[in-house]
C-alpha positions in Angstrom: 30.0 50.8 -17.4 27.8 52.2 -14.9 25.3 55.0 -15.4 26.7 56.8 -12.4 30.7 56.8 -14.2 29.2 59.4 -16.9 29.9 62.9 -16.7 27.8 66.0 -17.5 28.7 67.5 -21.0 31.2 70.6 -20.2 31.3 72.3 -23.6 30.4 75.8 -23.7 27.6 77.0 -22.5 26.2 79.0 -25.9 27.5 76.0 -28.3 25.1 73.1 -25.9 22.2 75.6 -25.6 22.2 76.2 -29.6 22.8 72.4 -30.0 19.7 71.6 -27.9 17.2 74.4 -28.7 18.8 76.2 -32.4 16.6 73.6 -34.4 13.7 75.8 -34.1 15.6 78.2 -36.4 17.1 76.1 -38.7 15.0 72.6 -38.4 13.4 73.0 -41.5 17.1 72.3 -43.4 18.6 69.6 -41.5 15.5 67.8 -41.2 14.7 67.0 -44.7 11.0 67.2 -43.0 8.6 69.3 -45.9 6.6 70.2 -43.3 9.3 71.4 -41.4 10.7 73.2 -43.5 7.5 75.4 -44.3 7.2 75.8 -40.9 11.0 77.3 -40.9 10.4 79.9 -43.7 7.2 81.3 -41.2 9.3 81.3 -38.4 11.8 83.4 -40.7 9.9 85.9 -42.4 8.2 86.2 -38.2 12.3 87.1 -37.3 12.7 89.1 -40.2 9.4 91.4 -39.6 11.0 91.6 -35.9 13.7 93.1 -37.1 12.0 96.1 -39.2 10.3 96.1 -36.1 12.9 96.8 -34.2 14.7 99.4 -36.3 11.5 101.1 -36.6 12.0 101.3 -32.7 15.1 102.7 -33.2 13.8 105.3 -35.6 11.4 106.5 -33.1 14.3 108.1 -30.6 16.2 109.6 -34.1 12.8 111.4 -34.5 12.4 112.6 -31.7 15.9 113.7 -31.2 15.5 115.6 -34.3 11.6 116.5 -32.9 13.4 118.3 -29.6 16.1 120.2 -31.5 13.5 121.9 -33.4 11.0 122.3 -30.9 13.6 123.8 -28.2 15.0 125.9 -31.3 11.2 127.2 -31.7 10.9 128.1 -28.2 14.2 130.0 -28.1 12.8 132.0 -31.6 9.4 132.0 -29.8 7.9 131.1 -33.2 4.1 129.9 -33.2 3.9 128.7 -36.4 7.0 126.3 -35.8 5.8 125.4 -32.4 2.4 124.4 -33.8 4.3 122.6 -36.8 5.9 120.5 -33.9 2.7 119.9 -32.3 1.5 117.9 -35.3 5.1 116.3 -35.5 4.8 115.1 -31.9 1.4 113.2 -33.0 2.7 111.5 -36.3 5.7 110.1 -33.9 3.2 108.8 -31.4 1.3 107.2 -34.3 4.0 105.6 -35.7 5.3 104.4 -31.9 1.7 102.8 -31.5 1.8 100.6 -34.6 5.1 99.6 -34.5 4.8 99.2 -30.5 1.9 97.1 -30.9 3.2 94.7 -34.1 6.3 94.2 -32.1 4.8 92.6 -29.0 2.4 90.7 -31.1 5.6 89.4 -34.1 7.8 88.9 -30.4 5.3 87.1 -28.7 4.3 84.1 -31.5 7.8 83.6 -31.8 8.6 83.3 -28.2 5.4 80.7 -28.0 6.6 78.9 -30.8 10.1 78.2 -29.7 8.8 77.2 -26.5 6.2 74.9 -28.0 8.7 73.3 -29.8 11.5 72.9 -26.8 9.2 71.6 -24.9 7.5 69.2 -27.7 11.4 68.2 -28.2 12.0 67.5 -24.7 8.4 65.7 -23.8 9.8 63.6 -26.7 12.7 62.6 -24.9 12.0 62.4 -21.2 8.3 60.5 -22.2 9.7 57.5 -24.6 11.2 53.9 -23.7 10.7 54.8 -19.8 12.9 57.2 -19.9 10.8 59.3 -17.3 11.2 56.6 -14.9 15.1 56.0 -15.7 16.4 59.2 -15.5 15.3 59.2 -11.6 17.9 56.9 -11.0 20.5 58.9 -12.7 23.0 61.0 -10.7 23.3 64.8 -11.6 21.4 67.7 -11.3 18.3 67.0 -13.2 15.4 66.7 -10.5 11.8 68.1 -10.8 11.6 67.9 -14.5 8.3 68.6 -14.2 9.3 72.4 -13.0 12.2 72.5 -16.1 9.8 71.5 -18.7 7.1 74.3 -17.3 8.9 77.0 -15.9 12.6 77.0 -16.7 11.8 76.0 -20.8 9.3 79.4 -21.0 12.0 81.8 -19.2 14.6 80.4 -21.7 13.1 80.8 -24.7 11.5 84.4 -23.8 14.0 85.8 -22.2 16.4 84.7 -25.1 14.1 86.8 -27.1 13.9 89.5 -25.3 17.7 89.6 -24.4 18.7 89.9 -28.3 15.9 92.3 -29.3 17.3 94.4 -26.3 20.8 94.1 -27.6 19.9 94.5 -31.2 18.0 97.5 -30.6 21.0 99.1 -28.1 23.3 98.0 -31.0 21.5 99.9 -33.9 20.4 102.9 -31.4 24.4 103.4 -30.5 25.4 103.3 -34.4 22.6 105.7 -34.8 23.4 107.9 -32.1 27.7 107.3 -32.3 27.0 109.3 -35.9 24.8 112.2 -34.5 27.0 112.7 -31.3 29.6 112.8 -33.3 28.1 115.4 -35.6 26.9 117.6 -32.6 30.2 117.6 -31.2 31.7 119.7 -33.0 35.6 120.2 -33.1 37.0 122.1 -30.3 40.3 123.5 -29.6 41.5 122.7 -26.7 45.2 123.6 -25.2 47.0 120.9 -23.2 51.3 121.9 -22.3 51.4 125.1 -23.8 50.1 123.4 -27.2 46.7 123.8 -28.9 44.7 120.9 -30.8 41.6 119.8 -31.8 39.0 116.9 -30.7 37.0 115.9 -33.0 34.2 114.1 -31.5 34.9 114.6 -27.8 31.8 114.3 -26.5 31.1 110.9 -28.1 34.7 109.6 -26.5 33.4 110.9 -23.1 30.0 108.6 -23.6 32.3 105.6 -24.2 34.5 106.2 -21.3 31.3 106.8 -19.1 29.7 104.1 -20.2 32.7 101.6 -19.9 33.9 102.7 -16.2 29.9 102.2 -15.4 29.6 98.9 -16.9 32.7 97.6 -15.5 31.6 98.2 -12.3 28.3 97.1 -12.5 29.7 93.5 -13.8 32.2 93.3 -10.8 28.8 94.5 -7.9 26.8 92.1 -10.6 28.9 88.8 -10.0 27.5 88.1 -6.7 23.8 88.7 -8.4 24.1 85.5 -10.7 24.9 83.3 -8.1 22.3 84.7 -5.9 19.4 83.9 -8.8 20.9 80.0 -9.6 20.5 79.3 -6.1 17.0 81.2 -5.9 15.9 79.4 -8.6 16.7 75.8 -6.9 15.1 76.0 -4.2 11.7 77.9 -5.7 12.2 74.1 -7.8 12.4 72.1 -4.8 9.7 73.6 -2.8 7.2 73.6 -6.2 7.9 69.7 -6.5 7.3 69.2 -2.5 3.9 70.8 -3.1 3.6 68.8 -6.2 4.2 65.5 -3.9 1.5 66.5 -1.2 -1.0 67.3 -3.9 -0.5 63.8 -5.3 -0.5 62.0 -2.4 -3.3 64.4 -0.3 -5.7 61.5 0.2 -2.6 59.3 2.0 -1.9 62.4 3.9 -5.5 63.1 5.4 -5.9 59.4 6.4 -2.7 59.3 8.4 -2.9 62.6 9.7 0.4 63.7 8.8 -0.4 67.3 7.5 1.8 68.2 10.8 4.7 66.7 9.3 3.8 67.9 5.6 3.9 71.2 6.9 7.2 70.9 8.4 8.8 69.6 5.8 7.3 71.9 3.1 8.0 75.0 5.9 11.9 73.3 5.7 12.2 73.9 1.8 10.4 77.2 2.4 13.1 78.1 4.7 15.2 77.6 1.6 12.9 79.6 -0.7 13.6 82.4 1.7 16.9 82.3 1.8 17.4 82.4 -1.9 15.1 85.5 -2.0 17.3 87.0 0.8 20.6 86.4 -0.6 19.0 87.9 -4.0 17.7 91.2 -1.9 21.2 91.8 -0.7 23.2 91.1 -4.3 20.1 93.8 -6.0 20.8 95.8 -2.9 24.9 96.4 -3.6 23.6 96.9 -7.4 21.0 98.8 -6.4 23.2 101.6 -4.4 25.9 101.7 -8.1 22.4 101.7 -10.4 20.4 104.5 -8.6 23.6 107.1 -8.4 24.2 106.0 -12.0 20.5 106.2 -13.4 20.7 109.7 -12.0 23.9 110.9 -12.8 23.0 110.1 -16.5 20.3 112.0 -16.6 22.2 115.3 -15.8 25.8 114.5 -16.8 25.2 115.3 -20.4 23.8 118.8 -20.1 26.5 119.5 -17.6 29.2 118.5 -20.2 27.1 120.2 -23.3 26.6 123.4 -21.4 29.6 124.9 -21.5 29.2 125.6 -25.4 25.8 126.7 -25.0 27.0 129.3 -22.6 29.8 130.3 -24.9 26.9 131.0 -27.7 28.8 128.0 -30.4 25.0 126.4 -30.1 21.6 126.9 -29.8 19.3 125.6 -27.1 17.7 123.2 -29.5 21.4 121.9 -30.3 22.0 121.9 -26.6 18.9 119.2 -25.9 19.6 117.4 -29.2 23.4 116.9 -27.7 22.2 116.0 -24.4 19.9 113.5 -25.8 22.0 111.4 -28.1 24.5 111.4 -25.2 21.9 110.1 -22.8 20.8 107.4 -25.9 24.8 106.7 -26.6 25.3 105.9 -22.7 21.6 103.9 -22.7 23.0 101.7 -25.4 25.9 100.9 -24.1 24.6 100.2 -20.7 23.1 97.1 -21.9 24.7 95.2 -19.6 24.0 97.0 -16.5 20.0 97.0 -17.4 19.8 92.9 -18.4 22.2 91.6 -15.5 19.6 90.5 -13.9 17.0 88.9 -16.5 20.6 87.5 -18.3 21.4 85.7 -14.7 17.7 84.2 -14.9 17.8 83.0 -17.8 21.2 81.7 -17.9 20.2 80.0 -14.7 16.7 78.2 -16.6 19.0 77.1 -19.3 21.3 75.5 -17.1 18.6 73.7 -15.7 17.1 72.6 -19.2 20.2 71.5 -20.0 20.6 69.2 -17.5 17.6 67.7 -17.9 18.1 67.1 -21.5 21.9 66.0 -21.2 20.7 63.5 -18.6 18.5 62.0 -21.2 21.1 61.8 -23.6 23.7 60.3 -21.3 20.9 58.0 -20.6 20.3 56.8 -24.3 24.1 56.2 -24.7 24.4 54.0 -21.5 21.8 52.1 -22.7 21.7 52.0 -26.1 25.2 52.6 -26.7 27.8 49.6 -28.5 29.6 47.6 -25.8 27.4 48.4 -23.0 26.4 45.6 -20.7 22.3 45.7 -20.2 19.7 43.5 -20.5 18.9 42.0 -23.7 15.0 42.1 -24.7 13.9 41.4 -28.1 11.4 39.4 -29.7 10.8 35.8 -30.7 10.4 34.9 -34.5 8.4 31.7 -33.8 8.3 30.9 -30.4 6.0 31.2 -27.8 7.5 31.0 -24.5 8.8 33.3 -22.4 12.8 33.5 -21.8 15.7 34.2 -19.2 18.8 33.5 -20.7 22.0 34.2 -18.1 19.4 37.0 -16.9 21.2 39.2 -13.7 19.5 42.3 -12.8 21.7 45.4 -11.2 21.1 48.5 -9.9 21.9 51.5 -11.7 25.0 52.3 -10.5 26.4 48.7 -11.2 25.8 47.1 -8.0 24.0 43.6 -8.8 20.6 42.8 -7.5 19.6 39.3 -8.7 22.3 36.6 -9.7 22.6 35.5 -13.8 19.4 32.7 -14.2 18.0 30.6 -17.1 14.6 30.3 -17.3 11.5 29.5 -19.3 7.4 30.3 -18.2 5.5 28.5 -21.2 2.2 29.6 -22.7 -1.1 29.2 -20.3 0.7 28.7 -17.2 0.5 29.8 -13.7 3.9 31.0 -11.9 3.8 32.9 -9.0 6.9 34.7 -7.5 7.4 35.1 -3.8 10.5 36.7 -2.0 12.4 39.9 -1.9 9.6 42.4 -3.4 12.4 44.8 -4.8 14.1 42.4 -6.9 10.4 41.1 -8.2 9.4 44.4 -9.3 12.7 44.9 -10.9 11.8 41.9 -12.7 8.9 42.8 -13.9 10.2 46.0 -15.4 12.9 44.3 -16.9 10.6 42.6 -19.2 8.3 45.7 -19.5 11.6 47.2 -21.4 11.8 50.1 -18.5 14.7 48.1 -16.8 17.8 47.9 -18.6 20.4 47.6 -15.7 21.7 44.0 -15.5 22.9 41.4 -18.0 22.1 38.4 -20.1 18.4 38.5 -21.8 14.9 38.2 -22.3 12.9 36.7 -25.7 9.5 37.6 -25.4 6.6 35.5 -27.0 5.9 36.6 -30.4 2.2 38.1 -31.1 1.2 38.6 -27.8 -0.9 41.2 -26.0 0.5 41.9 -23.0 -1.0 43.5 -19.9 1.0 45.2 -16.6 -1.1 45.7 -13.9 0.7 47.6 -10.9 -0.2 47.5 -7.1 -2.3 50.6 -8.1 -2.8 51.4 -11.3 -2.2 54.8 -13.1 -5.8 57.2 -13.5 -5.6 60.3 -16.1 -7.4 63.0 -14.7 -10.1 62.0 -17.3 -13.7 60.5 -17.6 -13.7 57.2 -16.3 -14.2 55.7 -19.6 -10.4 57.0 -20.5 -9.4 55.1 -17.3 -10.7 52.1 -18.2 -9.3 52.2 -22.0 -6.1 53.9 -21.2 -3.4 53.4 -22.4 -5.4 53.6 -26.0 -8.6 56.6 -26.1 -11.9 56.3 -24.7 -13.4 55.8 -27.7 -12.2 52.7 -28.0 -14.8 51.1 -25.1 -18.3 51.1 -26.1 -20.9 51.8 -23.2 -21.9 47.9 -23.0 -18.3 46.9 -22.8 -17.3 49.3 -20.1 -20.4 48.9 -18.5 -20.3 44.7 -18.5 -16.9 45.3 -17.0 -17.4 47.4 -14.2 -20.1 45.1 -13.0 -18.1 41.7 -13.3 -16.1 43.4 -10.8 -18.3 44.9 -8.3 -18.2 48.5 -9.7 -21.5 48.5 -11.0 -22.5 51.7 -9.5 -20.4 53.5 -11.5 -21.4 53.2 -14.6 -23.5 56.1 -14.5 -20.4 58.3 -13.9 -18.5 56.9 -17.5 -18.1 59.9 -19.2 -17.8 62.4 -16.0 -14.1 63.8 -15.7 -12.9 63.3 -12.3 -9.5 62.9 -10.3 -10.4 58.7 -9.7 -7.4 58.0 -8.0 -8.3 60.7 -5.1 -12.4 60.0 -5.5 -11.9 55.8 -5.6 -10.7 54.0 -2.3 -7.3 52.2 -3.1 -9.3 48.7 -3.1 -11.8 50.6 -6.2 -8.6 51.4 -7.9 -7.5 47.8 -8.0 -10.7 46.3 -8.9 -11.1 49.1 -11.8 -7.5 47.2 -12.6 -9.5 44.4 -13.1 -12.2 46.0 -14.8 -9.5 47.5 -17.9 -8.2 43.5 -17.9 -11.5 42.5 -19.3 -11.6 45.1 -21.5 -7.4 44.6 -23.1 -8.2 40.8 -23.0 -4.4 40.2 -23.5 -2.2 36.8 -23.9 0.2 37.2 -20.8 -1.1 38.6 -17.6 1.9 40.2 -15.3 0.0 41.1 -11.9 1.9 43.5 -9.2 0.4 43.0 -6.5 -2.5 43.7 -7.8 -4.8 42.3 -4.7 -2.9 43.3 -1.8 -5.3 46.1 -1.0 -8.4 43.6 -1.5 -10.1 41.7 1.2 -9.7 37.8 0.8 -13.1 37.3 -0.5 -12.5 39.9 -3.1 -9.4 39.0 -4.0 -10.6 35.0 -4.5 -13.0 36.4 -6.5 -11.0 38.8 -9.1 -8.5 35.6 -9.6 -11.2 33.1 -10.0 -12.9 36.0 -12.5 -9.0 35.3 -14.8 -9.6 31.6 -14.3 -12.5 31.8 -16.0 -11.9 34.7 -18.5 -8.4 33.7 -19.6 -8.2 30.4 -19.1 -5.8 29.9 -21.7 -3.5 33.6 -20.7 -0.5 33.1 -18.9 -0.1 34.3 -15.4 2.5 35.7 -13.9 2.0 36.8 -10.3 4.0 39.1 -7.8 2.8 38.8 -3.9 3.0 37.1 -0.6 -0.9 36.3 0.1 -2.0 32.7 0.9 -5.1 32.5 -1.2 -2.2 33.3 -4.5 -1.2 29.6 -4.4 -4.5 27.7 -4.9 -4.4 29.6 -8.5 -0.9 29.2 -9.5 1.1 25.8 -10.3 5.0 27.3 -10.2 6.5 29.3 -7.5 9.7 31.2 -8.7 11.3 32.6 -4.7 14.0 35.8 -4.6 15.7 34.7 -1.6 18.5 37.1 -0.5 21.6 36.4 0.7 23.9 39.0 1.9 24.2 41.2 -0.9 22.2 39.5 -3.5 19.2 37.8 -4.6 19.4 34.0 -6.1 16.4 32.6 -7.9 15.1 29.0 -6.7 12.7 27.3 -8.1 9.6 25.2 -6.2 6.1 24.0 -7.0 3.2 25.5 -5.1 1.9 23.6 -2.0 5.2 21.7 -2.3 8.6 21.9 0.4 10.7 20.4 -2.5 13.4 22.7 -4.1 14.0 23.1 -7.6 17.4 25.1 -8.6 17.3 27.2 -11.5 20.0 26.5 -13.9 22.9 29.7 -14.4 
C-alpha cells in the first residue's frame, strides 16, 4: 500500500489535539518515567497556583463592586470620613491587583513556555529520527514548512490555549459571582401584565442573559467568515516565510546567477498571497467590527438605563444604582466571552490545525513504513558476514510507482564498484542503504561492524566552528587540533586551520569545490570501513579530483568504495561498474567491468 492511499486522521478536533499535546499534563502517570513524573507534580502545583490566581482576579471586580456602592453611597450622604475610608479602600484593592497581576503573568508564562518546550521537544523527536525529515517531503497532505509549524504555529497553540481557558475560567467564576449579586440587587418587582399583577424575582439578571445571548449569537454568525479568513492568512504568511527561508539558504547560488530579479518575483507572487489573506481578514474584522463597536457601547450605558427607573422611584440609593449597573456590565462581560476571543480562538485553532498535520503526517509515515504487511525495503544487519547485499532489491517511488526493477546483488569487502546511469535512481540507491529510503521491495544485509561514511555532492555545514564541521555528525571535541589540522592540509585546505574554532556560515564563506574537499578532509578524520561517495568530485577540477581519489587509495586501501558519477578519471580507480539504464518507465540494473564493452546481467 502506497503512502499516498492514507488518509488524514478525521476525529475530533479537541480529542487529536489532547492526544498529541495533553501529555504535558498528565505525562508523568502514563510514562512510568520518575523524572517525569516530578516534573508533572511542578507543572501541577504551577496550574493549581494559576487558579488562586485567577479567582483572586475575580475577587478584585467583587471589591470593587462593593468599593463603588459605598463610595457613591458616601457621596450621596456627602460624608468625609466615609469618603476618606474609601480612599484607603481604593489603595488596599490596587495593592492586592498588583501582586496577584504580577504572579499571574509570571505562574502563566512558565507554564506556557513549558508546554511549548515540550511540544516542540516531542515533535523535533518525531520529524528528526530514521529520516523522517526527509520522508515526510514526499508525503501528500497538508504538512509543508515544518519548519514554520514547529516555530510559530507550536508557540501560538500552546499560549493561546492558555490564555483562552484562563479567559473562560475567569468569565466563568466572574458570572457565578456576579449571577448571585445581580440577583440580589434586583430586587422583586411587581409588575402587571393582562390586567394581572406578579412578581420577578431577579429580572434584571434574566435581561443580562437575554442581552448577552442575542449579542453572542450574532457575533458567532458575522464571526464565521473571520475563521476562515485567519486559516487562509495563516497559510500564506507560511508560504511566504519558507520562500524567504529558501533564498536565505541558497543566497550565494542566487548572487552568482544573478537571479535576484526572479527571486523577487516570485517572493512578490507569495506576497501577493500574504496580502490577500490580510485583506480578506480586514473585511471579516470589519463586518465584526461594525456589531462589536455598537455593542461595546451599548453595554456600557444599557445597564444604567434599565437600573434607573428604580433609582428615580427612590426603591435604591445611588451607591445601589452603580453597584447594579456594574454587576450587569460584569454579568454581560462574562458572558460575552465568545464575542471578545473569536478572534485569538480562530488563530489558534488555525496553528493547531497546522501542528496537527505535521504530526499526523509523521505518524501515518511510521505506520506505512513500519507497519505489519507493508511492502518496503528490508535493511538489517548481518550476524557474520561481511559483504554487502541486494536480495530481489526494487526501489519505488513513494506513491507506488517503481523506479528500479527487483536485482540480486553482492559488493564484497575492499572493492571498487562504481555506478553510472540514471542519477535519480543512484541516489535512491544510496538512501536505500542509508535506511532513509524505504519505498520499494526485497532487501538489503549490511556488513556487520562496519563504520560507514556518506558523503553527498555537498556535504551538510552547521552553522558552527569549523572544527564541528569537520567532526560532525559526533561534537567538536572529538578532533584534536593535530588531527583536524593534518586533515585540512592532506587536502589542500591548509589555510584554514587558523580559522578551526571560529563560528562561521562555511557553506556560504567556502566555494562549492572547498566544501567537497572539506568532505574529504571529515573522511580522514571518520576513517570508516565502506566509503559511499555522491558525487563527491563533480565540483572539483580533474587534477583535484585525481588527487582526493588517489588520497583513499592510499588511506583506505583496504575500505570499500562505492562510487556515484559520470566522470572519466572515476574508472581508472574502480574495478566494477554497476549502470541504471532506463527503459520506458523503469530502471534495470546491468552489470559490466570498467574499461570493458562486455555485459554482465545481474541475476532477479
Amino acid at each position: 500500500m502506497s503512502i499516498a492511499s492514507k488518509t488524514p486522521d478525521r476525529s475530533g478536533f479537541t480529542r487529536r489535539f489532547l492526544r498529541l499535546a495533553g501529555g504535558f499534563w498528565a505525562g508523568g502517570f502514563w510514562s512510568g518515567d520518575p523524572s517525569s513524573g516530578r516534573r508533572n507534580w511542578t507543572v501541577w502545583l504551577l496550574a493549581g497556583a494559576l487558579g488562586l490566581l485567577t479567582v483572586g482576579q475575580v475577587v478584585v471586580p467583587i471589591l470593587l463592586n462593593l468599593w463603588s456602592q459605598h463610595l457613591f453611597d458616601a457621596l450621596e450622604q456627602r460624608s468625609m470620613d466615609r469618603f476618606v475610608l474609601m480612599i484607603a479602600a481604593a489603595g488596599g484593592i490596587i495593592l492586592f491587583n498588583i501582586v496577584n497581576t504580577i504572579l499571574h503573568l509570571r505562574v502563566k508564562r512558565r507554564l506556557q513556555l513549558g508546554w511549548r518546550t515540550w511540544l516542540t521537544q516531542k515533535l523535533l523527536g518525531d520529524w528528526l529520527t530514521r529520516g523522517r525529515q526527509h520522508q515526510v517531503t514526499y508525503l501528500p497532505g497538508e504538512h509543508d514548512n515544518p519548519d514554520g509549524r514547529i516555530a510559530e504555529d507550536i508557540r501560538i497553540a500552546t499560549e493561546a490555549a492558555i490564555d483562552l481557558v484562563l479567559s473562560l475560567s475567569y468569565c466563568a467564576l466572574l458570572l457565578i459571582s456576579f449571577t448571585n449579586i445581580l440577583w440580589r440587587l434586583s430586587g422583586s418587582p411587581e409588575v402587571t401584565l393582562a390586567g394581572s399583577t406578579f412578581h420577578v424575582p431577579g429580572y434584571l439578571l434574566y435581561i443580562a442573559l437575554v442581552y448577552a445571548a442575542v449579542g453572542t449569537s450574532i457575533a458567532l454568525l458575522m464571526g464565521k467568515p473571520l475563521v476562515r479568513a485567519v486559516n487562509r492568512r495563516q497559510g500564506h504568511e507560511a508560504s511566504f516565510r519558507f520562500g524567504l527561508a529558501r533564498v536565505r539558504e541558497n543566497a550565494q547560488d542566487v548572487a552568482l546567477l544573478h537571479g535576484e530579479s526572479g527571486e523577487r518575483q516570485r517572493l512578490g507572487v507569495l506576497f501577493g498571497g500574504v496580502q490577500r489573506g490580510w485583506n480578506g481578514q480586514t473585511h471579516a474584522l470589519s463586518n465584526m467590527m461594525i456589531f462589536s463597536a455598537a455593542y461595546s457601547v451599548l453595554s456600557a450605558v444599557f445597564p444604567i438605563l434599565v437600573a434607573s427607573p428604580s433609582y428615580i422611584a427612590g426603591a435604591i440609593s445611588l451607591g445601589v444604582l452603580m453597584q447594579t449597573a456594574q454587576a450587569f456590565q460584569q454579568t454581560v462581560g462574562a458572558l460575552s466571552w465568545p464575542i471578545d476571543n473569536l478572534a485569538r480562538a480562530a488563530e489558534w485553532k488555525a496553528s493547531v490545525e497546522r501542528v496537527l498535520g505535521l504530526h499526523e503526517a509523521l505518524q501515518r509515515l511510521d505506520r506505512e513504513i513500519d507497519g505489519q504487511g507493508t511492502e518496503r525495503i528490508s535493511v538489517e544487519r548481518s550476524d557474520g558476514e561481511h559483504c554487502l547485499s541486494f536480495r530481489g532489491l526494487s526501489i519505488a517511488e513513494p506513491d507506488g510507482r517503481r523506479v528500479v526493477e527487483p536485482f540480486d546483488l553482492e559488493i564484497r569487502p575492499g572493492e571498487r564498484v562504481l555506478i553510472v546511469g540514471d542519477p535519480a535512481a543512484a541516489v535512491r540507491l544510496f538512501r536505500a542503504v542509508a535506511r532513509v529510503w524505504p519505498w520499494g521491495g526485497g532487501s538489503i544485509v549490511l556488513p556487520a561492524l562496519t563504520r560507514v561514511f556518506f558523503m553527498a555532492e555537498r556535504p551538510y555545514l552547521p552553522h558552527d566552528t569549523l572544527r564541528a564541521a569537520l567532526s560532525y555528525p559526533l561534537g567538536a571535541e572529538t578532533v584534536g587540533d593535530a588531527a583536524a589540522a593534518e586533515a585540512l592540509e592532506r587536502v589542500g585546505l591548509g589555510h584554514l586551520r587558523a580559522r578551526l574554532d571560529e563560528p562561521d556560515n562555511w557553506d556560504e564563506v567556502l566555494a562549492v569545490p572547498e566544501q567537497q574537499l572539506l568532505g574529504f578532509a571529515r573522511l580522514l578524520i571518520r576513517r570508516p570501513d565502506w566509503i559511499f561517495l555522491e558525487d563527491a568530485t563533480g565540483s572539483l577540477d580533474p587534477r583535484t579530483e585525481e588527487a582526493m581519489l588517489r588520497l583513499i587509495d592510499s588511506e583506505f586501501p583496504d575500505a570499500t568504495l562505492i562510487t556515484i558519477g559520470s566522470h572519466p578519471g572515476l574508472e581508472a580507480h574502480h574495478r566494477r561498474k554497476l549502470v541504471l539504464e532506463r527503459r520506458d518507465e523503469t530502471v534495470r540494473m546491468r552489470e559490466e567491468p570498467c574499461g570493458d564493452r562486455r555485459v554482465v546481467a545481474v541475476a532477479e
